[in-house]
Structure formats: C-alpha cells, structure tokens
C-alpha positions as CSV (number, residue, x, y, z in Angstrom):
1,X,106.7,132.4,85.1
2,X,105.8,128.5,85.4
3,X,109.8,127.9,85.9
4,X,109.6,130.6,88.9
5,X,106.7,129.0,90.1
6,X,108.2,125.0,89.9
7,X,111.7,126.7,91.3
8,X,109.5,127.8,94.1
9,X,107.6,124.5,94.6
10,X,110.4,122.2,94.8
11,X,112.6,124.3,97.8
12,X,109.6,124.8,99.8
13,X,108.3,121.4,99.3
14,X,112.1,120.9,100.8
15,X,113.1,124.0,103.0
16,X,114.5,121.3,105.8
17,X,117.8,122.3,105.2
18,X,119.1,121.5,109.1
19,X,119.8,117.8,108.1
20,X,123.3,117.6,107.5
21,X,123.7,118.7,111.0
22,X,120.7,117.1,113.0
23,X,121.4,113.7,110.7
24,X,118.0,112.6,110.7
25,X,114.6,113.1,108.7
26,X,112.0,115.9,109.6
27,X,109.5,114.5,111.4
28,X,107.3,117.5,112.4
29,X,103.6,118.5,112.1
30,X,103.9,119.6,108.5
31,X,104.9,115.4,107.1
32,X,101.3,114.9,108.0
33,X,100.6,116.7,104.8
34,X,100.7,115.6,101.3
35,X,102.3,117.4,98.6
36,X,100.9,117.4,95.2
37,X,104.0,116.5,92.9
38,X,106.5,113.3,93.8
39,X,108.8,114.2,96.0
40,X,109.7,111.7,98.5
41,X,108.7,111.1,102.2
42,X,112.7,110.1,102.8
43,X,114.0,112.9,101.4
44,X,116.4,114.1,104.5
45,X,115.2,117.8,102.9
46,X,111.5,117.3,102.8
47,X,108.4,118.6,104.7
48,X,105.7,117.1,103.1
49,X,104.8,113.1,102.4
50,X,104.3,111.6,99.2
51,X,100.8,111.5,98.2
52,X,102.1,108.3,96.0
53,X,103.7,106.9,99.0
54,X,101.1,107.4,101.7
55,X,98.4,105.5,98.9
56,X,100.9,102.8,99.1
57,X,101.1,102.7,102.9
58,X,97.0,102.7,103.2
59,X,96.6,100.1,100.3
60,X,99.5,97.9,102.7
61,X,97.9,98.0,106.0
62,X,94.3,97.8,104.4
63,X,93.5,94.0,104.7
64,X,94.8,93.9,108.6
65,X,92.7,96.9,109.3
66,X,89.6,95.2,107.8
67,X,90.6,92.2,109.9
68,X,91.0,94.1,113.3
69,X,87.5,95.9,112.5
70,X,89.4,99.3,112.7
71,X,87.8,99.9,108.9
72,X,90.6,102.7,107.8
73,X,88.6,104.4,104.6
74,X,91.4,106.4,103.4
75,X,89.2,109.4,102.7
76,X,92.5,111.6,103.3
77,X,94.7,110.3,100.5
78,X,92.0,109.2,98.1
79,X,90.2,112.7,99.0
80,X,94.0,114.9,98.5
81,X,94.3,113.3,95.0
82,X,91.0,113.7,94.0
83,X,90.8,117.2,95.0
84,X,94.2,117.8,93.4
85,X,93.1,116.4,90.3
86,X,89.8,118.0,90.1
87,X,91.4,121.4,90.9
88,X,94.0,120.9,88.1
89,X,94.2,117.9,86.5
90,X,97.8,117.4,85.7
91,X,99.0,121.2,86.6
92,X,100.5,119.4,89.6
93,X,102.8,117.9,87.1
94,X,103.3,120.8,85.2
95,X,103.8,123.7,87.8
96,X,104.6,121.9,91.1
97,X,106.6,118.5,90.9
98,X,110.1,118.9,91.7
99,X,111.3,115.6,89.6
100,X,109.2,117.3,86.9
101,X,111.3,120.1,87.1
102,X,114.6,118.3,87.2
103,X,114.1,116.4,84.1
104,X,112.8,120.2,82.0
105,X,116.3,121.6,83.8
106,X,118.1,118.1,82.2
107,X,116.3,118.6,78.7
108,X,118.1,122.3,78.0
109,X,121.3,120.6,78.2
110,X,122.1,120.7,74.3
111,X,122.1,117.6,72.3
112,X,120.0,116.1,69.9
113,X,116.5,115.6,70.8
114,X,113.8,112.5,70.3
115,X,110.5,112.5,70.5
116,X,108.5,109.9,72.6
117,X,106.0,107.5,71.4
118,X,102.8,108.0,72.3
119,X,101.8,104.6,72.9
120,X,104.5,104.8,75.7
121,X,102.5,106.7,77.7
122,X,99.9,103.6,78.7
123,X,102.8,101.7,80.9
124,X,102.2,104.4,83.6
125,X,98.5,102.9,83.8
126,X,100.5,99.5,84.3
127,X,102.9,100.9,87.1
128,X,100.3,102.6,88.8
129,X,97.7,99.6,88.5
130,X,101.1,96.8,89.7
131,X,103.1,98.8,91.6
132,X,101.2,101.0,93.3
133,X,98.0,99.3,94.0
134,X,97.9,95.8,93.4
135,X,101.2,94.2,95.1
136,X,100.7,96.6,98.1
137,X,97.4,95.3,98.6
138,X,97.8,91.6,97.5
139,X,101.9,90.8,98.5
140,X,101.2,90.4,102.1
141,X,103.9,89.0,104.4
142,X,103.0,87.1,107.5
143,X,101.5,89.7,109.5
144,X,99.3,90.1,106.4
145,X,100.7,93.5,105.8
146,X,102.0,94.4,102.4
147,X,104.9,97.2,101.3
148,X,105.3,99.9,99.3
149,X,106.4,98.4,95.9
150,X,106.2,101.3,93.9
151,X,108.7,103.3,96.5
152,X,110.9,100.0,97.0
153,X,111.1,98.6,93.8
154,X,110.8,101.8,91.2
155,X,110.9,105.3,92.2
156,X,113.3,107.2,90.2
157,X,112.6,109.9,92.2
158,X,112.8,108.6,95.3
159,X,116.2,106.6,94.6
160,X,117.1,110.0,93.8
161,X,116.1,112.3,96.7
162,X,116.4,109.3,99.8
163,X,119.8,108.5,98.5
164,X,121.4,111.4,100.7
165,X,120.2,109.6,103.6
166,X,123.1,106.9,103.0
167,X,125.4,109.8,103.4
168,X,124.1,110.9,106.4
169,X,123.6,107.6,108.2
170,X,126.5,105.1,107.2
171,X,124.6,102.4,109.2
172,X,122.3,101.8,106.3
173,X,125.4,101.6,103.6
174,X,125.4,97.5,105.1
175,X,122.1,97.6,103.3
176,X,123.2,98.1,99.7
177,X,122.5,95.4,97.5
178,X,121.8,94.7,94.2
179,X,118.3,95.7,94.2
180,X,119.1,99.2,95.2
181,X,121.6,99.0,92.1
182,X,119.6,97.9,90.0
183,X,117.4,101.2,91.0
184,X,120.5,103.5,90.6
185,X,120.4,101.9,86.7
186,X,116.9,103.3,86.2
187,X,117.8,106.3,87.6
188,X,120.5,106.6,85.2
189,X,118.4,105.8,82.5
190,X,115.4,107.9,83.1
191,X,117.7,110.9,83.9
192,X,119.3,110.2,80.0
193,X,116.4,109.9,78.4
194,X,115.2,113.6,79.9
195,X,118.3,114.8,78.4
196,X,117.2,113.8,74.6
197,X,113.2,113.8,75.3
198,X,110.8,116.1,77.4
199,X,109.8,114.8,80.7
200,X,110.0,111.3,79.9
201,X,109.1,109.4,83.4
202,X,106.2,112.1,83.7
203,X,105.0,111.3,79.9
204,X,105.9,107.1,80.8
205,X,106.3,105.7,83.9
206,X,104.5,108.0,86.6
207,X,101.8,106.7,88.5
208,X,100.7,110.2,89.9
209,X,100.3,111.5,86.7
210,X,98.6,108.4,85.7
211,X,95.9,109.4,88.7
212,X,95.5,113.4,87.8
213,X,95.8,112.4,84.4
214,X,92.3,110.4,84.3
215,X,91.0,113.9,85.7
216,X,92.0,116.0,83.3
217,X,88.8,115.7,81.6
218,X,87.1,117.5,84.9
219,X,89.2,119.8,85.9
220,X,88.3,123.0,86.8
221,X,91.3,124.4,85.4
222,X,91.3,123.8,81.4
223,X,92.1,125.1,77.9
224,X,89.1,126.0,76.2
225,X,89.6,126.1,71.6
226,X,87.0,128.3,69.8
227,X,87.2,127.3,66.6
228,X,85.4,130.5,65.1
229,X,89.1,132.4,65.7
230,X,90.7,129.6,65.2
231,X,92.9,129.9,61.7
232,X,94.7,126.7,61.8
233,X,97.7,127.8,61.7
234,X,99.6,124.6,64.3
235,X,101.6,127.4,65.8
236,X,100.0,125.4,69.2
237,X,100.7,122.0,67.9
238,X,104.4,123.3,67.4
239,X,104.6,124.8,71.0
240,X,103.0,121.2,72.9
241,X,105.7,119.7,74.0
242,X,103.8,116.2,74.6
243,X,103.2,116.3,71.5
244,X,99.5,116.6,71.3
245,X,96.9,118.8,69.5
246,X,95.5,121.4,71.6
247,X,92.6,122.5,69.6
248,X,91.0,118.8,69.2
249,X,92.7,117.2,72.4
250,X,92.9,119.5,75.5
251,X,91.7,117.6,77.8
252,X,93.7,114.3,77.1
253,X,96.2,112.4,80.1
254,X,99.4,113.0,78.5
255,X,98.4,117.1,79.0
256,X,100.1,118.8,82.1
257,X,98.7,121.9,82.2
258,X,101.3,124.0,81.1
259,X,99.4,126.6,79.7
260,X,102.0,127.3,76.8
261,X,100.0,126.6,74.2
262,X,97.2,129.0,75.4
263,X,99.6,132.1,77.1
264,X,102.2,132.0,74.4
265,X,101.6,130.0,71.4
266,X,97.7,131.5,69.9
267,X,97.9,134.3,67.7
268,X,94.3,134.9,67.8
269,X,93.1,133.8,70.8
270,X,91.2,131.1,69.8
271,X,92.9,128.7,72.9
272,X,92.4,130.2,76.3
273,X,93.1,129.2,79.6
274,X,89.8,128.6,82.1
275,X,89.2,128.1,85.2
276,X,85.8,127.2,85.5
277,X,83.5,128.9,83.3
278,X,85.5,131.7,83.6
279,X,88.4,132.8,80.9
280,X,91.9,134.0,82.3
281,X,92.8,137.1,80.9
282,X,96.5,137.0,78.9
283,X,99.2,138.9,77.7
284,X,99.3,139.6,73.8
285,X,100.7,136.2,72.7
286,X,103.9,135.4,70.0
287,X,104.3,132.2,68.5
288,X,107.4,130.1,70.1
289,X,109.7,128.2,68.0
290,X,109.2,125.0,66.5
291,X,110.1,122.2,68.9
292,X,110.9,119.2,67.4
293,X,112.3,116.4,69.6
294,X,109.1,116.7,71.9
C-alpha cells in the first residue's frame, strides 16, 4: 500500500502537466502551500512550494525585515514543519516525498547492495544547520538579503526536477556554468548510491528529514514494542531497512515511518503501529526476507 500511496503523492504533488505547452511555471493559488516531502518550487510540474525552500527564503529576507520594522515571524513555515513533524515524524519521508520515492524505485534495480554507515547520518544535521539556515541568514549581499544555499548550491532534488525548465526556456541555457555541473555530479552520485543502498540522501544529506527527524520522538504517529509478546526473534531488525532496531529504537531520526516492521515483519504482535494512545488494527503479519545491503 505505502508504494500506492507515494505513487499517489508525487503526481499530485505535480499534476501541472500543461507546461510543455504554456512554457512557464505554475503560479496559481495552490504554490502558496507547502508540501510535506522535497519536491521543488521550480519544478515546471509542481503545485506546491518547498517547505525546505520557503525556510530558506524567510531565513534570507529575515535581517532586512527586522531592519524595515515589518518583523516577519515565520509562524507559517516554522508552524507547517512543526505540525508535519508532530503529526508524523518522518512519515513525510516515508509515505509522501517524491525524491524519496525515486531513490526506493532506483534501489530495485538488481545489483549488489551496501549498507550505509550510521555515523553518516549526522552530515544532514550539518547541511541543514549550513546550508539551510546559517548562510541564508548570515551571507547577505548588499541589500542585506541572503539566498537560498541549500536550493542553489545542493539540492539533488531540485537539480533534478528544475532541470526541465532549461528545456523549456533556452534563455536560461547562457546560464550554465560550472557550478550547475558540478550539481549535475551530485546528482549523479546520489542517484548511484540509491542503486546499491536504500534511500541514501534521505538516510545522509536531507535537511527536511533532519527537521521531522528531531520529532520523531513526539509524534503522534509511532511504533509502540511490548516486550511481554515479544520473542526476540529479529524478524523486525531483518525487515528495517535503515538499519535500526525497532524494539529498543522506534523513535530514533534515522526512522521514517514506514510501518514495515510493525504491519509485516511481527509474528506476534509485539510491535504495533499507534496513533496516539490508540493502536491501529493490522492484517495477520509474515515475516519478509532478510535484507541485507540496507
């Protein structure tokens, strides 16, 4: 169900399928509205902005603002992520972010499979804390305005899904330089590495999951262990793809809520899904294959 579901996400998070004939980006009602996964504002196919992107623009424009006295709070942006990653935690990641879903599409191509480190995943607490926030609030330029670093400088995803709008508008082709090349590499690269490890820029690099992440811990949606049916057995631990324990570490960063280990892997129901303080109900589970390469 949680492919049908991403599937879903990604084409309606980009259903503006009239651009190769209008040539230009939708601008309409709906780009006023963050979407929960990374999927860029450029994007000549999306409706939504980039919550990642929109933090970015606030953080740029902040010191100016402060200067002007027009005191912008961004209690939209800072309240959207919040509430996202109350709500879920990182099921954003898991069930709704289209590059997510890209790179779980590139890792069934057949080849031989790696696991990442775990100490990996603290760099996306460096992009997020560089990239993201600091060099759009501190690089200003004259006007004392900063830019979007994260989006200019590093998106994968954005490189990715903004690089039709070269296509479409051959003015900006003069702008090609060695920066954007130098994107395209990373691009490359992170696209490679999903083919021989599971969701690498999610588990690595992201900042967005670096932000729901940090709210796994109190989300209302979790996986609750009860070790009284609990009979050891690691048929969880085999099914994690991130390569975590789900009976002593459910509510750690790296976790994006798929639910696998709770719906599919638990014989005996000792890991369930919650919302709340309520249990979800589940479908008599079977143990998935052993997935080495995680």
């Amino acid at each position: 169900m949680r492919r049908w579901v991403q599937a879903a996400s990604a084409l309606l998070q980009n259903a503006y399928w009239a651009f190769p004939w209008t040539r230009t980006l939708y601008q309409g009602p709906l780009k006023k509205f963050c979407t929960p996964g990374l999927n860029c504002y450029s994007c000549p196919a999306a409706v939504l902005a980039c919550p990642l992107g929109t933090l970015q623009h606030f953080l740029a424009g902040w010191r100016p603002a402060l200067r002007w006295g027009t005191y912008r709070l961004g209690f939209y942006v800072f309240g959207f992520l919040a509430a996202v990653g109350l709500l879920g935690g990182r099921a954003a990641c898991g069930w709704l972010c289209p590059f997510g879903f890209l790179q779980e599409g590139l890792h069934r191509i057949p080849s031989p499979k790696f696991r990442v480190p775990r100490i990996l995943g603290g760099l996306r607490y460096a992009v997020l804390a560089v990239f993201a926030v600091g060099l759009p609030l501190l690089l200003t330029g004259p006007m004392g305005y900063g830019e979007p670093w994260f989006c200019r400088a590093v998106c994968p995803a954005g490189t990715l899904e903004a690089g039709g709008l070269f296509f479409l508008m051959p003015a900006l082709q003069e702008q090609i330089g060695l920066w954007l090349w130098i994107k395209i590499g990373l691009l490359a690269g992170v696209l490679g590495w999903a083919v021989v490890a599971y969701r690498p820029y999610c588990r690595t690099l992201c900042p967005l999951g670096a932000i729901y992440g940090m709210l796994n811990r109190w989300s209302l949606l979790r996986v609750d262990h009860d070790p009284d049916l609990c009979t050891e057995c690691g048929r969880c631990v085999e099914a994690c793809r991130v390569g975590l324990d789900p009976r002593r570490e459910p509510d750690r960063a790296a976790c994006l809520r798929c639910l696998t280990c709770a719906t599919q892997a638990c014989p005996t129901g000792a890991l369930t899904a919650a919302v709340g303080s309520r249990r979800l109900e589940r479908k008599t589970p079977c143990a998935p294959p052993s997935t080495p390469g995680s």
